[in-house]
MARDOLUM-205955 format. One record per residue (C-alpha): x, y, z; residue in three letters. Coordinates in steps of 0.001 Angstrom, whole numbers, plus 524288, in hexadecimal, padded with zeros to 5 digits. Example, Ala and Ser with C-alpha at 12.3 -4.5 7.8 and 13.67 -1.06 7.14 Angstrom:
2
8300C7EE6C81E78ala;835667FBDC81BE4ser;
This chain:
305
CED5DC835B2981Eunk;CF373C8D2E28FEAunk;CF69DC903F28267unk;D0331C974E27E79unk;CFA66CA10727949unk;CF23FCA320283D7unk;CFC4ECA4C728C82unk;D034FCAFCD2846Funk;CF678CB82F2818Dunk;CF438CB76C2904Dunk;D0234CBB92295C5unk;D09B8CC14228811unk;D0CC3CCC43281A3unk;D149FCC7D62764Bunk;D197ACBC2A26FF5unk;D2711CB629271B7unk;D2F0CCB89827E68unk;D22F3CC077281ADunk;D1A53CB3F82822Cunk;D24BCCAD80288DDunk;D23C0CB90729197unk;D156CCB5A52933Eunk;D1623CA78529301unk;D200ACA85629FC3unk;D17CACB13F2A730unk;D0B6ACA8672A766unk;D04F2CA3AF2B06Dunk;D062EC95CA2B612unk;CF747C957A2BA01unk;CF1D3C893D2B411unk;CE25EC86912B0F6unk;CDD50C786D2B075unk;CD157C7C672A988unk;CD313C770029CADunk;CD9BAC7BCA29034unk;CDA18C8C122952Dunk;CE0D9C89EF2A160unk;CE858C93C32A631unk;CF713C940C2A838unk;D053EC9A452A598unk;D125DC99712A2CBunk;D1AE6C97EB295C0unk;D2687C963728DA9unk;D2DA9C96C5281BAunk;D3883C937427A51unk;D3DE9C97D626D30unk;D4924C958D2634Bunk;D4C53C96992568Funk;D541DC88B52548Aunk;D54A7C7A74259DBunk;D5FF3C7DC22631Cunk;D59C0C89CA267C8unk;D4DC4C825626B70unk;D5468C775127173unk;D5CE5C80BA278CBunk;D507BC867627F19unk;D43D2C7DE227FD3unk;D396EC811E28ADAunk;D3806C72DB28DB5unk;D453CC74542946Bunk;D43AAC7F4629DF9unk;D33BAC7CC02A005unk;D31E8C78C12ADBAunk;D28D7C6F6D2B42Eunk;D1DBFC79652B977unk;D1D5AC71402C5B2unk;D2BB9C769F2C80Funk;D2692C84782CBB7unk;D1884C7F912D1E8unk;D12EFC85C22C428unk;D0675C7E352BF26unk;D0B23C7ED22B03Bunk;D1638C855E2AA08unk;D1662C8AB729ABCunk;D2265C8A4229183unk;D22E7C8ECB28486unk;D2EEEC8ECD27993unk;D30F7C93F226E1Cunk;D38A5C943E26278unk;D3948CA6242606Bunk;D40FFCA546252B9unk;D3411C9D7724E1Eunk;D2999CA8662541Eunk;D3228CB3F4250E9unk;D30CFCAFD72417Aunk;D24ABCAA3D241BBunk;D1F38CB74E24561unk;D2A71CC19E24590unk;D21ECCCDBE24C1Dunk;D2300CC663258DDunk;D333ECC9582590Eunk;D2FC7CD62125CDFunk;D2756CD31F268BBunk;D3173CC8C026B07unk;D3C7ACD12E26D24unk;D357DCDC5E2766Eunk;D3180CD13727FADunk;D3DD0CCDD528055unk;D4208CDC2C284DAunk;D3904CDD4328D98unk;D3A81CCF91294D1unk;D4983CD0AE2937Cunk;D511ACDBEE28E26unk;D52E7CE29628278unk;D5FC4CDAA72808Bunk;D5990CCE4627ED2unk;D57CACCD6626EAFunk;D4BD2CC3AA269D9unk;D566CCBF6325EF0unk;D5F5ECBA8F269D6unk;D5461CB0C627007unk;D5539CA19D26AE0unk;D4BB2C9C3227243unk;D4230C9EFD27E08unk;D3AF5C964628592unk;D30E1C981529180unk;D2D24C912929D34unk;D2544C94B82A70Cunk;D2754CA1632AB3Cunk;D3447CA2052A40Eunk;D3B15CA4BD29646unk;D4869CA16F2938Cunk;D4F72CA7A528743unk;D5AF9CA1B927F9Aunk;D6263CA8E327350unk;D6E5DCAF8F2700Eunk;D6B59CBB95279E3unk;D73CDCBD06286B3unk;D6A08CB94F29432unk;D7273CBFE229B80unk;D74BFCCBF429340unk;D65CFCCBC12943Funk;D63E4CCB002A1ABunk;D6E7ECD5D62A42Eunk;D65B6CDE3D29CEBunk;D59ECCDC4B2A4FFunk;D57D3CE1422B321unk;D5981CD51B2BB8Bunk;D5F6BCD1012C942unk;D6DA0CCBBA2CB50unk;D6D68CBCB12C6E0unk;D6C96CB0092CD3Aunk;D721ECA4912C812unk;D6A8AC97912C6DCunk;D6CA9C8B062BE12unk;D7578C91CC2B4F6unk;D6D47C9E322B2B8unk;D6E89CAB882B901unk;D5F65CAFF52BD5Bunk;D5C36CBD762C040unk;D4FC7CC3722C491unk;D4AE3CCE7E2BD07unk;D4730CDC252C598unk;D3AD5CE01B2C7E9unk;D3431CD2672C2C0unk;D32DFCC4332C3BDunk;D3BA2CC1412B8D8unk;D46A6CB91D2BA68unk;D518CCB8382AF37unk;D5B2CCAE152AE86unk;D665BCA9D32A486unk;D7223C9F912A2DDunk;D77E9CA7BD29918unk;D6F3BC9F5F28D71unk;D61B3CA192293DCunk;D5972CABE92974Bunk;D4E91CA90E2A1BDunk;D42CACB1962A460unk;D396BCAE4A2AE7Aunk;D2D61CB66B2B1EEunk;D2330CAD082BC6Bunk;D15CCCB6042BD49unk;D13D7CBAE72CB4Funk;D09F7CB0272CEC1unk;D1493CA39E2CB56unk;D1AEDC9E6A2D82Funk;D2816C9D6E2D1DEunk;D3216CA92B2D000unk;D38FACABB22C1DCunk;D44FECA7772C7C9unk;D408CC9A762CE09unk;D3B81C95DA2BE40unk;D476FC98912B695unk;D4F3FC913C2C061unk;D4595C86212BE6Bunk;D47C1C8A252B141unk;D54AFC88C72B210unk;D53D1C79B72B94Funk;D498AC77822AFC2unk;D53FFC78DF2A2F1unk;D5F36C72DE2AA27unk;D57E6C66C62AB19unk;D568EC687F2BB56unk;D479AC6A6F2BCA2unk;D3C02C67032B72Eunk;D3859C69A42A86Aunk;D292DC69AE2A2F6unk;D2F1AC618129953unk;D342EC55CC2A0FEunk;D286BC56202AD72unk;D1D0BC58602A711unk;D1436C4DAA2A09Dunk;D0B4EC58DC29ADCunk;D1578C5EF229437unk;D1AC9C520E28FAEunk;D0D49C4CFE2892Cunk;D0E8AC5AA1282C9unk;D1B6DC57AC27D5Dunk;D1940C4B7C273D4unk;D1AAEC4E07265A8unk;D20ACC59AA25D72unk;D1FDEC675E2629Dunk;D284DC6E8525C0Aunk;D24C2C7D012584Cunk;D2A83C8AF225968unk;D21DEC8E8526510unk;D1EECC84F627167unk;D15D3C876127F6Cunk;D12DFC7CC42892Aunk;D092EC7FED29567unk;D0AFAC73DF29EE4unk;D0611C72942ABA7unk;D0B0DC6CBB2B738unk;D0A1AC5E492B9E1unk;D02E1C617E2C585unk;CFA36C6B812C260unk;CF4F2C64D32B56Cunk;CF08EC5A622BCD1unk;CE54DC64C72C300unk;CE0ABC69862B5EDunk;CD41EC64B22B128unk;CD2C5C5BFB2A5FBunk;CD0D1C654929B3Dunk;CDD9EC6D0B2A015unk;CE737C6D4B296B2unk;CF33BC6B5F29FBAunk;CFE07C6C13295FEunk;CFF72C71FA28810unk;D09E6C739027D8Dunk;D0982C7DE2272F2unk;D122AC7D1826738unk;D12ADC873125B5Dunk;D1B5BC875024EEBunk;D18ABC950B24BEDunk;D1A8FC9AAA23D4Dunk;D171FCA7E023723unk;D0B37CA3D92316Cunk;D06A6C9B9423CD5unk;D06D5C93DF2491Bunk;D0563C85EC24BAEunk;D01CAC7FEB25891unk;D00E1C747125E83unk;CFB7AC743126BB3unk;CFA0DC68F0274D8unk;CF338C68FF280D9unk;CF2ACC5ED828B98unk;CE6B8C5DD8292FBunk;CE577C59C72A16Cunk;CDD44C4F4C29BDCunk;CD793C49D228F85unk;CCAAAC4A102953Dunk;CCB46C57FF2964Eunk;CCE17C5A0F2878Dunk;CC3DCC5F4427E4Dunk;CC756C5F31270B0unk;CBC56C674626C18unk;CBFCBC73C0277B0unk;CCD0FC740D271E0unk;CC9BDC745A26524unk;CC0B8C805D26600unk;CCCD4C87AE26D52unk;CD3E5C87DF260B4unk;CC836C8AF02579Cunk;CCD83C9A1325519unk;CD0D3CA0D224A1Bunk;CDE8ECA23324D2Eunk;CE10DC94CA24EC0unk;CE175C89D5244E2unk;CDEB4C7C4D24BE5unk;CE736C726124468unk;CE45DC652224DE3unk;CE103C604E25C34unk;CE3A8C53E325F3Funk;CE381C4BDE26E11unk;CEB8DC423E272E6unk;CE690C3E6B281EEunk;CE4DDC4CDD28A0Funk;CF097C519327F5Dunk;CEA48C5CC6273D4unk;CF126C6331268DAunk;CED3BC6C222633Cunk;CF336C72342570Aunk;CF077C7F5D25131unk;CF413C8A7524A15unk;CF394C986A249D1unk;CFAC6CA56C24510unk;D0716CA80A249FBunk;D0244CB49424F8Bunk;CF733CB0DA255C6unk;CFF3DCA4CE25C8Bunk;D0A18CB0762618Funk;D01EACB95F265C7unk;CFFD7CBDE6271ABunk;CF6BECC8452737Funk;CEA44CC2F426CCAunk;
């Protein structure tokens, strides 16, 4: 099982819709052998206000991974206004990503909120989808649930938009799904007429209890049916959330363990004994650890180290 960070240093280049960029591309490969398992995905949502957020939260479009045959799935939100001041060198970054995933047209200013899932990133703000997508080099459109989809030349990429949305989907090579086939479960998925993470999954829901607000938040679940392979020190579900300021990051990290008999206090600690990281409290309840810690700002963002 995967940290937010260790997903981005293996698959990123930047920060932002760049990580999203990462996060999506991931693989869905999924160790059972204890806390460094390996597996991707991700996800992300953003937004500078209360409505913003509510308008675009990853719990709604986040699929059960069991939809697409995937053995986990990774979604990530977060809240841009919030990262963009906390660290204002990262708007740069922020912006060529965007030209380079997109088009030129496409303005970081203009983008409320962004949120991942899977293999997938969906946009809201004051920009025009449409205007955006006439801009890029893409096939004629088909219609489904209320969005036009078109399939990007030359790639894997599918686009779609309802004229409030815009939908990027990238599967890598290996996944047995096409872009097009997620963001119309996607689509089901935020109209209420498939599966969501949120409403199937009793990992995800023993992650869920208690306050978890904060500007930044990642959850790696696996499937129902693949946790119940993993071995007993497996962490089959985990929950990152950061409130992210200029002079620092705080995180609070909790992990759910295949089993409590596979939980050693003592192992985890050690993993945070660094000095980049500040380790505030662990505490257990059953095969349920959190873990909260802190660390720069930069060193949580970045990428490349």
């Amino acid at each position: 099982m995967q940290s937010r960070r260790t997903v981005l240093r293996a698959t990123a280049g930047g920060t932002s819709v760049g990580l999203l960029a990462a996060l999506a591309g991931c693989s869905d490969e999924t160790s059972t052998d204890g806390e460094n398992g390996d597996e991707d995905d991700k996800a992300e949502n953003g937004g500078g206000t209360e409505t913003e957020t509510d308008v675009l939260a990853y719990t709604d479009w986040t699929y059960d991974p069991d939809e697409l045959s995937r053995d986990s799935i990774v979604a990530m939100e977060m809240d841009l206004n919030a990262l963009l001041e906390a660290d204002p060198s990262y708007a740069e970054e922020f912006r060529s990503d965007l030209t380079e995933r997109y088009h030129e047209s496409l303005e970081a200013e203009e983008i409320d909120a962004v949120v991942s899932a899977g293999a997938a990133e969906i946009l809201a703000g004051s920009f025009d989808p449409g205007a955006v997508i006439n801009e890029m080099s893409v096939s004629e459109a088909e219609g489904y649930g209320g969005f036009d989809l078109y399939d990007e030349e030359e790639s894997s990429v599918t686009v779609a938009t309802d004229g409030e949305y815009l939908i990027r989907s990238e599967p890598s090579t290996y996944q047995s799904f096409s872009a097009s086939e997620e963001i119309e479960l996607l689509i089901d998925t935020n109209a209420g007429d498939a599966a969501r993470l949120a409403d199937e999954s009793d990992l995800f829901a023993q992650l869920s209890d208690g306050d978890a607000d904060g500007d930044m938040e990642f959850v790696h679940v696996q499937s129902e049916s693949f946790a119940e392979s993993a071995s007993d020190d497996a962490v089959v579900a985990r929950r990152e959330t950061a409130t992210v300021e200029s002079t620092g990051t705080t995180i609070e990290q909790r992990d759910l363990y295949k089993s409590e008999a596979g939980i050693d206090r003592d192992e985890i600690e050690s993993q945070y004994q660094s000095a980049d990281v500040e380790l505030d409290d662990i505490s257990q309840d059953g095969r349920l650890v959190t873990i909260v810690f802190e660390m720069s700002t930069d060193e949580y963002l970045n990428t490349s180290s």
